[in-house]
ROSE-4610 file (N, C-alpha, C; in Angstrom, 1 decimal, always signed):
// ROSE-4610
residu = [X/X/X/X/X/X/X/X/X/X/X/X/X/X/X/X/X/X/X/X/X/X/X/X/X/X/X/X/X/X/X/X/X/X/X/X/X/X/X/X/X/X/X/X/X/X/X/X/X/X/X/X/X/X/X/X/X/X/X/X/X/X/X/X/X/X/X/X/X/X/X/X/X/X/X/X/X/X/X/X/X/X/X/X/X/X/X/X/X/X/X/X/X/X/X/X/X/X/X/X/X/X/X/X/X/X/X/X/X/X/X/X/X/X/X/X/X/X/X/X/X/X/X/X/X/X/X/X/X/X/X/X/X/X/X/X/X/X/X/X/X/X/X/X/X/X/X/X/X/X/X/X/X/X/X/X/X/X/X/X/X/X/X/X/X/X/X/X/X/X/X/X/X/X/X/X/X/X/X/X/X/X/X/X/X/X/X/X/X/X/X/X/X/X/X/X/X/X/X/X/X/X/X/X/X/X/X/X/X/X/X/X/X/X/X/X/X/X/X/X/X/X/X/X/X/X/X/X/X/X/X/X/X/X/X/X/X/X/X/X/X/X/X/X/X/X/X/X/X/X/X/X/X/X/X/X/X/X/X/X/X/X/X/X/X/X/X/X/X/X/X/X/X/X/X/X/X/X/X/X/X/X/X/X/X/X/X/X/X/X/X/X/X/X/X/X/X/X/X/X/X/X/X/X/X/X/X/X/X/X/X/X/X/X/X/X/X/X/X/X/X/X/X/X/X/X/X/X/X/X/X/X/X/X/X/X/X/X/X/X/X/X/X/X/X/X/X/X/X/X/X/X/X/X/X/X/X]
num = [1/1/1/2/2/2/3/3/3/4/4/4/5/5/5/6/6/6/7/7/7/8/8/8/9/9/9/10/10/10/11/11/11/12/12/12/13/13/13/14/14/14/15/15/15/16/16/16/17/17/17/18/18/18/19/19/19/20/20/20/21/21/21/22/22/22/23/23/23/24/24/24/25/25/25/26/26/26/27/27/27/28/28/28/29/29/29/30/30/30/31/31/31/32/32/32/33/33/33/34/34/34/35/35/35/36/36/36/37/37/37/38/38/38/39/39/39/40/40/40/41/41/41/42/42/42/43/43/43/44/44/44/45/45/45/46/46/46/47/47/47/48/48/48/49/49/49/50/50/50/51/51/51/52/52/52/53/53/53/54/54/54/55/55/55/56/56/56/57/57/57/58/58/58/59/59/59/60/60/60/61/61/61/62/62/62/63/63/63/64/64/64/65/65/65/66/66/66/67/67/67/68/68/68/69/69/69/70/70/70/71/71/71/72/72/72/73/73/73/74/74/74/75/75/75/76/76/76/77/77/77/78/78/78/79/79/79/80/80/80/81/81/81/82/82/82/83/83/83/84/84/84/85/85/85/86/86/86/87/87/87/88/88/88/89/89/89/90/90/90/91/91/91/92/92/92/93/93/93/94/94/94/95/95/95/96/96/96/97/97/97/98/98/98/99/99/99/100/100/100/101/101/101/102/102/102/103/103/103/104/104/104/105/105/105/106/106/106/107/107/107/108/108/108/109/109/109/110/110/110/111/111/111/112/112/112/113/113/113/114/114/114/115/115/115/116/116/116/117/117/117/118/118/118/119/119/119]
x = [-21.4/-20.3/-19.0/-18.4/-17.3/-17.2/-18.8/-18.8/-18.3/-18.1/-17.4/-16.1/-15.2/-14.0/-13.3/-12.6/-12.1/-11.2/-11.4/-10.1/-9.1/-8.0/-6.7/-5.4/-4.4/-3.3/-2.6/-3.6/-2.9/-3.6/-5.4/-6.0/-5.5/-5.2/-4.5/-3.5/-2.4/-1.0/-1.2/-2.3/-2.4/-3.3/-4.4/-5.0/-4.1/-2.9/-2.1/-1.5/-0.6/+0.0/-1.1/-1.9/-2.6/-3.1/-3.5/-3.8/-2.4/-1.6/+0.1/+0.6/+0.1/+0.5/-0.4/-1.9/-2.8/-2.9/-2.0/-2.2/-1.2/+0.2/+1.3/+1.3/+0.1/-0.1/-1.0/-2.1/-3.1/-2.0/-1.1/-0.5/+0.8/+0.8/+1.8/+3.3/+3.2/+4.4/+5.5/+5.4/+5.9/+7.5/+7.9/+9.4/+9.9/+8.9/+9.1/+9.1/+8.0/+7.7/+8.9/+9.4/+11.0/+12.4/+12.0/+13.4/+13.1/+12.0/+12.1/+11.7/+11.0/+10.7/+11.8/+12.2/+13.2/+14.0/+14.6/+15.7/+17.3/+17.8/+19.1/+20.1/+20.9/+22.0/+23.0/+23.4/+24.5/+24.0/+22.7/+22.2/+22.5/+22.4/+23.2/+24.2/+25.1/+26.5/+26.7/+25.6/+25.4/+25.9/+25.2/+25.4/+24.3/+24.5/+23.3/+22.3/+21.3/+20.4/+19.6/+19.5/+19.4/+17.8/+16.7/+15.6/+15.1/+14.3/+13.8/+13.3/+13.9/+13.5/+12.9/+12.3/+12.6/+13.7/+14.1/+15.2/+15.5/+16.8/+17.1/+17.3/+17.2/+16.8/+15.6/+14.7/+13.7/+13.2/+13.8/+13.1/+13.6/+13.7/+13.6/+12.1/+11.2/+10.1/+9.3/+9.5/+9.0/+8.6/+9.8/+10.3/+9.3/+8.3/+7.6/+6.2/+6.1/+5.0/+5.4/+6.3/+6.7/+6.6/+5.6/+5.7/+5.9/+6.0/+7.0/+5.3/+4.8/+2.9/+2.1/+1.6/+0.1/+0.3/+1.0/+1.4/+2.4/+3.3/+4.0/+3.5/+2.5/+1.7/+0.8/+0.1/-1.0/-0.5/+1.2/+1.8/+2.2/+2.6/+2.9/+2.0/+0.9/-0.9/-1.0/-1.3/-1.5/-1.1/+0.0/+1.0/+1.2/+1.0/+1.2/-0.2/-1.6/-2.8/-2.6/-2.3/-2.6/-1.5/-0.3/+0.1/+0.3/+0.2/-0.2/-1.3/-2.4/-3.6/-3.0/-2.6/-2.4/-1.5/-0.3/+0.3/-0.4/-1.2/-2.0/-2.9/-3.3/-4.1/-3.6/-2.3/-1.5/-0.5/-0.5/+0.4/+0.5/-0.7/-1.4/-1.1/-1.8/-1.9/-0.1/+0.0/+1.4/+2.5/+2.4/+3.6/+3.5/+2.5/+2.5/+3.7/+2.9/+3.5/+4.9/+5.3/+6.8/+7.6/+6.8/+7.4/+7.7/+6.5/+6.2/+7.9/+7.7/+8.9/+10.3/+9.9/+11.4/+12.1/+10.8/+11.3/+11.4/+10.9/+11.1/+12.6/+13.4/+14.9/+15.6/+15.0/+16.2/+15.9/+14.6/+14.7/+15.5/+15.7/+16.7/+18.3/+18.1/+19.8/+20.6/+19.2/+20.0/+19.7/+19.2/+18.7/+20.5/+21.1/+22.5/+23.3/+23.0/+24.5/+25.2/+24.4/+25.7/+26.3/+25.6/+26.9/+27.9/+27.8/+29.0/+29.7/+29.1/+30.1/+30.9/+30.1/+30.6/+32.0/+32.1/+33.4/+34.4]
y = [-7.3/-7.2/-7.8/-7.3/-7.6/-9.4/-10.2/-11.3/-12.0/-11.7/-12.2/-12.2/-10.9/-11.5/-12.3/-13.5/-14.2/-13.7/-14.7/-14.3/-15.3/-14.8/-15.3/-14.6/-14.8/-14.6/-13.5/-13.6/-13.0/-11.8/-11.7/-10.4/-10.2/-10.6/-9.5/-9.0/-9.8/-8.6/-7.7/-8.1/-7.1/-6.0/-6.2/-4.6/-4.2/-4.9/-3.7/-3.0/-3.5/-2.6/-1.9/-1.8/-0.7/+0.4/+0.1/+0.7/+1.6/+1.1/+1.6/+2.4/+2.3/+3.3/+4.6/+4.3/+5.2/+6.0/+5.4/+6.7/+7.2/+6.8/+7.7/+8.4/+8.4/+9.5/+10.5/+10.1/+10.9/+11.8/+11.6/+12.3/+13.0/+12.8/+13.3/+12.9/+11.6/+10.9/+9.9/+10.0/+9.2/+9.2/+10.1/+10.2/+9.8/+10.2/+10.0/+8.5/+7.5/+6.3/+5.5/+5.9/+5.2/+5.3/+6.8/+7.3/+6.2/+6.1/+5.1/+3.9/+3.1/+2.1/+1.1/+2.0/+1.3/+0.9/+0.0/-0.4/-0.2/+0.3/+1.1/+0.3/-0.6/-1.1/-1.1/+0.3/+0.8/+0.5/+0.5/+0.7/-0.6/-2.1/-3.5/-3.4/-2.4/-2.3/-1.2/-0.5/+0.0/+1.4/+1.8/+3.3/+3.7/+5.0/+5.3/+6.7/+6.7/+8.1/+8.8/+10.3/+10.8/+11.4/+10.1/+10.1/+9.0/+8.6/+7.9/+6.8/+5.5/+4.6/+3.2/+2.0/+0.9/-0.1/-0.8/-1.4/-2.1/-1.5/-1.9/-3.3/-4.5/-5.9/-6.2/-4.9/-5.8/-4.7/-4.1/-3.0/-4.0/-5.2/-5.9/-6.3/-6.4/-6.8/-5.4/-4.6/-3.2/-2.4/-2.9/-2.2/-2.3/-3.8/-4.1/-3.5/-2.3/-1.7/-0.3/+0.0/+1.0/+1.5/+2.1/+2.3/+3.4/+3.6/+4.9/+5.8/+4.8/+5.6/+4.5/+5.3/+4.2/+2.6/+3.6/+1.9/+1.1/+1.7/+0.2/-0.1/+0.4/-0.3/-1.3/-0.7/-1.8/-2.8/-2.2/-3.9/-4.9/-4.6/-5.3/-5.8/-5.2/-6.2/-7.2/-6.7/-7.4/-8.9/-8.7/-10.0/-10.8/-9.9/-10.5/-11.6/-10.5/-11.5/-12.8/-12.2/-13.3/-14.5/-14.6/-15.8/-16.0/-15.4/-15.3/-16.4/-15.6/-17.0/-18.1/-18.6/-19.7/-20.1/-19.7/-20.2/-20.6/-19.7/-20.3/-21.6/-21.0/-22.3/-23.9/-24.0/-25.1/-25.4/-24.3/-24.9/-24.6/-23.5/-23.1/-21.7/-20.9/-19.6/-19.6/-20.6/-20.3/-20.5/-21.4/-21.6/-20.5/-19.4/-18.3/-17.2/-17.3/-16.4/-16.5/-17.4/-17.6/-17.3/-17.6/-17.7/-16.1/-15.5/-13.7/-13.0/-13.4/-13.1/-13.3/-15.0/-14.6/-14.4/-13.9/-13.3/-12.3/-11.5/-10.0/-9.6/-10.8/-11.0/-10.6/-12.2/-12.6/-11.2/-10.8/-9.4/-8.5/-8.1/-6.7/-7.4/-8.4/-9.4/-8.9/-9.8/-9.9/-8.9/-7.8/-6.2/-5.9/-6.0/-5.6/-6.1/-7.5/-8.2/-7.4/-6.5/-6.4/-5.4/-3.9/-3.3/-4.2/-4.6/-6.1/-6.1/-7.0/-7.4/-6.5/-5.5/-4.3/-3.5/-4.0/-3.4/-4.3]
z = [-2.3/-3.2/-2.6/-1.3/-0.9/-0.5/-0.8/-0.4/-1.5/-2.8/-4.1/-3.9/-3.4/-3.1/-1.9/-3.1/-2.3/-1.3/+0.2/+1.0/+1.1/+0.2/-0.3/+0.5/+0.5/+0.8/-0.8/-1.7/-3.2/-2.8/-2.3/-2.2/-1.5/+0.4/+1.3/+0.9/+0.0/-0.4/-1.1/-2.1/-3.1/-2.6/-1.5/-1.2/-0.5/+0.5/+1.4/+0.6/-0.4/-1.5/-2.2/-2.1/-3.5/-2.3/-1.2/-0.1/+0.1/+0.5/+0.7/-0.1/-1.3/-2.6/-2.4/-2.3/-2.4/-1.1/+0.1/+1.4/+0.8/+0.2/+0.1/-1.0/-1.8/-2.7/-2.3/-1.6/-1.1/-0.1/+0.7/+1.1/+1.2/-0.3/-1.0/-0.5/+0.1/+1.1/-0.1/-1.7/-2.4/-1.9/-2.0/-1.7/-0.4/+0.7/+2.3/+2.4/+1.4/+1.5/+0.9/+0.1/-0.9/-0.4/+0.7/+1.4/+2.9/+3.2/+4.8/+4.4/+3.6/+3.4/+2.4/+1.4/+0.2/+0.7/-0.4/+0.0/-0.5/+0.5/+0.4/+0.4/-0.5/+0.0/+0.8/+1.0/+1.8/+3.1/+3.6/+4.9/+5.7/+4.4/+5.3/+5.8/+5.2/+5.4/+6.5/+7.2/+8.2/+8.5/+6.9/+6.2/+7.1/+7.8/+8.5/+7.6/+8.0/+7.4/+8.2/+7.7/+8.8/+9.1/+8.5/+9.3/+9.6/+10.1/+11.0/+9.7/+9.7/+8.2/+8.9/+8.2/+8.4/+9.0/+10.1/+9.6/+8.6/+8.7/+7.4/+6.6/+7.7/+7.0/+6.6/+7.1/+6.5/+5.2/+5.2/+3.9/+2.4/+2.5/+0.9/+1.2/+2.4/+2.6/+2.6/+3.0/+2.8/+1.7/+1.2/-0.6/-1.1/-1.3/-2.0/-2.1/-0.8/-0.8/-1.3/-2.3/-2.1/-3.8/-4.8/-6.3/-6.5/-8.1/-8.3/-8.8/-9.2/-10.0/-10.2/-10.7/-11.0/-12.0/-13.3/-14.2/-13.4/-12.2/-11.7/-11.1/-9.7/-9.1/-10.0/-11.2/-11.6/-12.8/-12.9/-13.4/-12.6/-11.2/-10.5/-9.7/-9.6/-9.2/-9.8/-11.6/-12.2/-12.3/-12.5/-12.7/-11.1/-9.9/-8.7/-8.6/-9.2/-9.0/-10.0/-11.1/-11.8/-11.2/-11.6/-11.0/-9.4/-8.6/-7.0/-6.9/-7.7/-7.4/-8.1/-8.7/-9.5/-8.5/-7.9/-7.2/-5.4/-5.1/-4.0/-4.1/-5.4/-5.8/-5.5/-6.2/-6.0/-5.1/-4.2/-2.9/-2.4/-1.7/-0.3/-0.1/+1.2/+1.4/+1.8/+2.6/+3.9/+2.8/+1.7/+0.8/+0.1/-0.5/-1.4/-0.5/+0.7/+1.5/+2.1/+1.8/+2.1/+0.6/-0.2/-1.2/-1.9/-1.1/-1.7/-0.7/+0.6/+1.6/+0.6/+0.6/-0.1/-1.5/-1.6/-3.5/-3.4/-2.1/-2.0/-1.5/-0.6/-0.2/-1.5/-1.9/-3.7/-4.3/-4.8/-6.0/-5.3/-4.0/-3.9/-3.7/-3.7/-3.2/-4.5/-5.5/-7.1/-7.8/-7.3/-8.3/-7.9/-6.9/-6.4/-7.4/-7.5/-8.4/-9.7/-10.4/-11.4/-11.0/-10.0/-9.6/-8.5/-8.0/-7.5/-8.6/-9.2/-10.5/-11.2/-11.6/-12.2/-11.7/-10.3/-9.3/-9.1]
């Protein structure tokens, strides 16, 4: 059975995240996982906290292993397999994966912009 699935750059992201979700619920770590892994804005700005977290540049890369339950993990599968493969498809494992990096930058850059703006 496991010889059907392809080895893609869409499947490895997508089992680390479902994997990443499912240890931090099996061990009841949801909050531990959002509190060290998420991403904090204040912490670029070199707000400190007082457990032991990711650094903090790279938690827009971290973030992305990090869901609130089941329907956001399996909307964000969803939509990651479907167009992930479509995008590996047409321009390779190494361009998906640069491209997954840096959309995980831009979404927490630009999830910031309207409190910015708002100030």
């Amino acid at each position: 059975m496991l010889a059907r699935i392809p080895r893609t750059a869409t499947v490895a992201i997508s089992a680390v995240t479902a994997l990443a979700w499912l240890t931090a619920v099996v061990l009841g770590a949801q909050t531990w996982a959002a509190a060290t892994m998420g991403f904090i804005p204040a912490r670029l700005s070199g707000a400190e906290v007082p457990w032991a977290a990711v650094p903090a540049i790279l938690t827009p890369l971290s973030s992305t292993l990090v869901h609130n339950d089941i329907l956001h993990l399996g909307m964000n599968l969803l939509l990651f397999v479907w167009c992930g493969a479509a995008v590996e498809k047409a321009l390779g494992r190494t361009s998906l994966l640069l491209l997954y990096v840096a959309g995980a930058f831009a979404a927490n850059s630009f999830g910031e912009l309207p409190d910015v703006i708002e100030e």
